[in-house]
C-alpha positions as CSV (number, residue, x, y, z in Angstrom):
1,X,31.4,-1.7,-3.1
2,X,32.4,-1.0,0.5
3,X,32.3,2.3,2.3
4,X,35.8,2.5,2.0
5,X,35.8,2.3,-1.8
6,X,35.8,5.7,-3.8
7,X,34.4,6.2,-6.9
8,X,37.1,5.7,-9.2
9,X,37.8,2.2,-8.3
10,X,40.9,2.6,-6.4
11,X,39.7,1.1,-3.0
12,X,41.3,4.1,-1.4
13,X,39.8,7.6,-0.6
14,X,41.3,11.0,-2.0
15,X,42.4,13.3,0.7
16,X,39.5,15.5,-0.2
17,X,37.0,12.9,-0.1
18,X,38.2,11.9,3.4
19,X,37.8,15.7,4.8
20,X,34.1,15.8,2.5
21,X,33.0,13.1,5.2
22,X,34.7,14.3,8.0
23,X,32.6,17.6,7.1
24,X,29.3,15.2,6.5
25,X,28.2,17.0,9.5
26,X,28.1,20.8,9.2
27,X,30.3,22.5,11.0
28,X,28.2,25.5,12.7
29,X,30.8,28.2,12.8
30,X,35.0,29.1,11.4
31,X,36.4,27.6,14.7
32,X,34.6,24.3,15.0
33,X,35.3,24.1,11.1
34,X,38.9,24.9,11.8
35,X,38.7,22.6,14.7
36,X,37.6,19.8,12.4
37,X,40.6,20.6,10.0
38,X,42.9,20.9,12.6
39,X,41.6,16.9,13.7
40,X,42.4,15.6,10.2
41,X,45.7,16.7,10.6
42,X,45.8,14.8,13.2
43,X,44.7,11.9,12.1
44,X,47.2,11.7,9.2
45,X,44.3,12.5,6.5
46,X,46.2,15.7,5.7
47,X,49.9,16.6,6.0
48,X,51.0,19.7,8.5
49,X,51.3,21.8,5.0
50,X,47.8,21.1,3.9
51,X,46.6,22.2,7.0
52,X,48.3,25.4,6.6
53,X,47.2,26.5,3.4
54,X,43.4,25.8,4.9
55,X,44.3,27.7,8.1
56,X,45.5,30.4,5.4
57,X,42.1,30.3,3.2
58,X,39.7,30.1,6.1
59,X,41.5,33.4,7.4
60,X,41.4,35.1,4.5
61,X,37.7,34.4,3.7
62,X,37.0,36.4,7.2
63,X,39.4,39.5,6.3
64,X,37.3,42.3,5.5
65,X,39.0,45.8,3.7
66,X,38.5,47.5,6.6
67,X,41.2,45.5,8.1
68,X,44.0,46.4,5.6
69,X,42.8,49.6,4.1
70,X,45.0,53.4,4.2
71,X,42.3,55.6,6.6
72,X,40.9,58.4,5.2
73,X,43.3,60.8,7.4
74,X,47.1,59.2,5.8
75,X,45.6,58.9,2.2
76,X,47.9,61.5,0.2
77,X,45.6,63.8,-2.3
78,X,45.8,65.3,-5.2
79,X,43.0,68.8,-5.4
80,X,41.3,68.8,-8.6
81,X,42.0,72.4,-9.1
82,X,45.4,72.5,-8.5
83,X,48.7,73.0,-10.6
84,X,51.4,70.4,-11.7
85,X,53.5,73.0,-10.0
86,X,52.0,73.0,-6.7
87,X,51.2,68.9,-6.3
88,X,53.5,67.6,-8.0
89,X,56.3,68.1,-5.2
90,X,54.2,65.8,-3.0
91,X,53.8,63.1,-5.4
92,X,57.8,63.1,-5.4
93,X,58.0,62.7,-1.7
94,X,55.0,60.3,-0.9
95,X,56.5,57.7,-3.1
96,X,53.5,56.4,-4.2
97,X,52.2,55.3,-7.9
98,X,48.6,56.3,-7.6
99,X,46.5,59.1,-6.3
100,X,43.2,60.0,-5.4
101,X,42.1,63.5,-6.6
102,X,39.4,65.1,-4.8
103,X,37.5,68.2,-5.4
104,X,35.9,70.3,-1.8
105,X,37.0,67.4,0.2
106,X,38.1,63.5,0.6
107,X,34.7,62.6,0.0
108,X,34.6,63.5,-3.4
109,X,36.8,61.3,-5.4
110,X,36.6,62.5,-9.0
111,X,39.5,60.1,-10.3
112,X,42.5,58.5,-9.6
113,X,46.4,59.9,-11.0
114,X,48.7,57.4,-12.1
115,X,52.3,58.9,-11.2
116,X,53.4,57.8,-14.4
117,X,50.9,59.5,-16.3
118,X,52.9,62.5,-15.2
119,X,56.2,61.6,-17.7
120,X,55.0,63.5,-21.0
121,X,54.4,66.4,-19.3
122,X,57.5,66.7,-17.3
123,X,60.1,66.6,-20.2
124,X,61.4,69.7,-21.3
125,X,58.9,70.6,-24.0
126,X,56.2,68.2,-23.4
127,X,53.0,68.5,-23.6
128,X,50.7,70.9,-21.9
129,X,49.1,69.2,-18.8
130,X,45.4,68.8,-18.3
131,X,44.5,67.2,-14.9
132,X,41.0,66.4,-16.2
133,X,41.8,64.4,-19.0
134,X,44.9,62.3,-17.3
135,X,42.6,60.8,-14.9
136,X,41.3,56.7,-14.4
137,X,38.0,56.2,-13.2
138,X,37.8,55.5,-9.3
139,X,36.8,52.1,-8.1
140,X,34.7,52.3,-5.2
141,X,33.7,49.7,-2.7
142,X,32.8,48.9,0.9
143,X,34.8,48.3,4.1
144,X,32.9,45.0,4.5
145,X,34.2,43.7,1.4
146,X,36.7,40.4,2.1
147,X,40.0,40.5,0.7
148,X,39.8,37.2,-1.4
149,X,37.1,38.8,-3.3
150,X,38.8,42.2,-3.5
151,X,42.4,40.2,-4.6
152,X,40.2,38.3,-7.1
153,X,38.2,41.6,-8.8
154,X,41.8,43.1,-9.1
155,X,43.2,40.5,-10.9
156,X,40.7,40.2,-13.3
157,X,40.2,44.2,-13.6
158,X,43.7,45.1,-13.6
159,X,42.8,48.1,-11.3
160,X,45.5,48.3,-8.7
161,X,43.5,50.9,-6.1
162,X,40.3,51.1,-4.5
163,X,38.1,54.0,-2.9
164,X,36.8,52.4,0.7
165,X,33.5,54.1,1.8
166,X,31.5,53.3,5.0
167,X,27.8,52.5,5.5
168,X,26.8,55.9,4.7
169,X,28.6,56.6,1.7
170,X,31.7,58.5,3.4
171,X,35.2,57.8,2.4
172,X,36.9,55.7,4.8
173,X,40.5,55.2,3.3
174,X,41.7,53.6,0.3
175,X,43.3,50.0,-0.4
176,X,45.8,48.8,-2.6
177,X,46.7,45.8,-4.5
178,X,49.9,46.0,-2.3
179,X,48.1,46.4,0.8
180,X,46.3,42.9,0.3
181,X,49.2,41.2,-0.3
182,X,51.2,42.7,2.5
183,X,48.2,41.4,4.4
184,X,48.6,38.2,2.9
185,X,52.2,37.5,3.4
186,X,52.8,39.6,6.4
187,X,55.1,42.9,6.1
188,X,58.1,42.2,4.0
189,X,61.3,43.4,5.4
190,X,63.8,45.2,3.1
191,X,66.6,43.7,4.4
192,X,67.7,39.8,4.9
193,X,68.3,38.5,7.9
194,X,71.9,37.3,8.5
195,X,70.7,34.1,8.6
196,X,68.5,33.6,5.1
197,X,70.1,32.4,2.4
198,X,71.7,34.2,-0.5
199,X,69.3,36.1,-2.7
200,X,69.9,34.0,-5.5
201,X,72.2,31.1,-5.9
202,X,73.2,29.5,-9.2
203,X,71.9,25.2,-9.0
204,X,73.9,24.6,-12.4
205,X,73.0,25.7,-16.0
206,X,70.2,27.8,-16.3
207,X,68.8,26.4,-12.8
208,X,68.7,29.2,-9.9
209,X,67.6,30.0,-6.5
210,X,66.0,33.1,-5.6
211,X,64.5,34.0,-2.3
212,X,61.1,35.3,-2.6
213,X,62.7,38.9,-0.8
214,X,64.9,39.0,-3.8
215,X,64.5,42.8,-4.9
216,X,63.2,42.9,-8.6
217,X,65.8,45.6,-9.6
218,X,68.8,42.7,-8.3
219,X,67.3,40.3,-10.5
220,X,66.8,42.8,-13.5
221,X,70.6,43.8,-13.1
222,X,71.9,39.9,-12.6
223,X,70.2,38.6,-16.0
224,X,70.2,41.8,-17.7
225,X,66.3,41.7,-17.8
226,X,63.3,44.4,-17.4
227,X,61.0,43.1,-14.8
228,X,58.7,45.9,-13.7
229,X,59.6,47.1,-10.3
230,X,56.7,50.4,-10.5
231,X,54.4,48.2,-7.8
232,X,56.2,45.3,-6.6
233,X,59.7,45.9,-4.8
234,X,60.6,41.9,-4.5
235,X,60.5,38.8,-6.7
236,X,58.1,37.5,-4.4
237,X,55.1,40.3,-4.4
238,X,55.7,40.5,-8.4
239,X,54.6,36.2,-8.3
240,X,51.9,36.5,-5.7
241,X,50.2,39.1,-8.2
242,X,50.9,37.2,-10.9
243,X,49.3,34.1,-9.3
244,X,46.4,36.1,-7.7
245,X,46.6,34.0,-4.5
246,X,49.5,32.7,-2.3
247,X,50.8,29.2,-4.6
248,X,51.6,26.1,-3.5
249,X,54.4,24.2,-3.9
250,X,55.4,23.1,-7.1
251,X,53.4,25.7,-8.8
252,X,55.0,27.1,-11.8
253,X,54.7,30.2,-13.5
254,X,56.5,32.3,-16.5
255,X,57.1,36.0,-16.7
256,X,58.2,37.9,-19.7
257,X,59.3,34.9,-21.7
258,X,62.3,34.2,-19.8
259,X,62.1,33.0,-16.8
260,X,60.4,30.2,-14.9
261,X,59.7,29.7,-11.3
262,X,58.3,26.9,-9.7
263,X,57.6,27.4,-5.4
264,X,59.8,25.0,-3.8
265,X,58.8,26.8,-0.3
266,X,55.8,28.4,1.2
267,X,54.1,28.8,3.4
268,X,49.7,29.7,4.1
269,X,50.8,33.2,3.9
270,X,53.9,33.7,1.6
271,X,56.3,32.6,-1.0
272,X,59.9,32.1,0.9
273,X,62.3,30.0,-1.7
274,X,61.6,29.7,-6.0
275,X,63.4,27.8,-8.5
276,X,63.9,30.0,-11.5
277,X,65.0,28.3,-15.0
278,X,66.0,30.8,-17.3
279,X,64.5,29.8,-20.8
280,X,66.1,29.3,-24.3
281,X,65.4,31.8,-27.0
């Protein structure tokens, strides 16, 4: 068989076996491997989009918490021996779902409050509140941590915040599930630009398209549906959680039963344009 000859009898070479000997000699740091990538482009062994999504892995296998975390000095608090009364009007403001609580200081993270935790206790006649026993255990971990590893762990955990400590054991900040995907995608705009696309245009049938900056709440009202909107503000953060990494194209996947989307544009760092088929009872 000649050198040319893969192993499945084909006479041709996979992509990926191409770049495995293009890599047959180590490359010593991220730049000469990126520099090595970066040739195979070149060389037609990969395609411009390829390239992109490797640019986009290498980077994120160097991004460390630290990079993306809340500091210590804008994360919002809740005080262990406080009131409903007395927090509870800065929960409202801040906007936010989760909360550290702290007893003498920031360093002493006894839990984490989930906002909506809150809802029994708030209704005229509910139930008595007890700080204590509302909290979720804290998830602790270190500034050096990468963000693929921290975007993996909260998939699999289904915690959606993390306590960020330094070398010495001090809290440095905190990081969110949303903060790594911001990072990952780059900030998300509110608005469209005059020039994108409409949020979501019927194809025929049951076939849409939806921009990834769709908000969830549009979508919900369009197809009379119930999408969670308590982390995620657009169509595209609700899919990049749901994936756990940024997809590729023609990846596929269903939420509540109803709809499917499959990426018909990305990019190494976000979802842009979906194809959504809504499915038959």
């Amino acid at each position: 068989m000649s050198e040319d000859q893969s192993s499945n009898g084909s006479g041709r070479k996979t992509w990926v076996e191409k770049i495995g000997a293009a890599l047959s000699h180590q490359p010593r740091d991220r730049d000469q491997l990126l520099d090595i990538l970066r040739e195979a482009c070149d060389l037609g062994i990969v395609d411009a989009d390829a390239l992109a999504m490797m640019e986009g892995a290498v980077e994120m296998s160097e991004t460390q918490v630290r990079d993306a975390m809340i500091p210590r000095s804008q994360m919002v608090v809740v005080h262990n021996d406080s009131d409903l009364e007395e927090f509870l009007p800065g929960i409202l403001e801040s906007g936010h779902s989760r909360f550290p609580v702290i007893g003498e200081d920031k360093d002493e993270v006894v839990g984490i409050l989930l906002a909506k935790d809150l809802l029994p206790h708030l209704a005229s006649g509910g139930e008595e509140f007890d700080l204590a026993a509302t909290l979720r255990p804290a998830v602790v971990i270190p500034e050096s941590k990468r963000l693929n590893v921290l975007l993996r762990d909260f998939r699999v955990s289904r915690n959606h915040m993390a306590i960020v400590v330094d070398e010495y054991g001090g809290v440095s900040g905190l990081i969110t599930i949303e903060d790594v995907l911001e990072e990952i995608v780059g900030e998300i705009d509110d608005e469209y630009d005059e020039e994108e696309e409409a949020p979501i245009v019927q194809l025929g049938g049951n076939r849409y398209q939806v921009q990834a900056l769709t908000p969830i709440d549009e979508l919900n009202e369009m197809f009379d549906s119930d999408l969670s909107d308590d982390d995620y503000g657009t169509v595209g953060g609700l899919l990049l959680a749901e994936f756990g990494r940024v997809p590729e194209y023609n990846d596929v996947v269903t939420l509540a039963d109803k709809f499917e989307f499959r990426v018909i544009k990305a990019d190494s760092r976000r979802i842009i344009t979906l194809e959504m088929n809504i499915l038959e009872p």
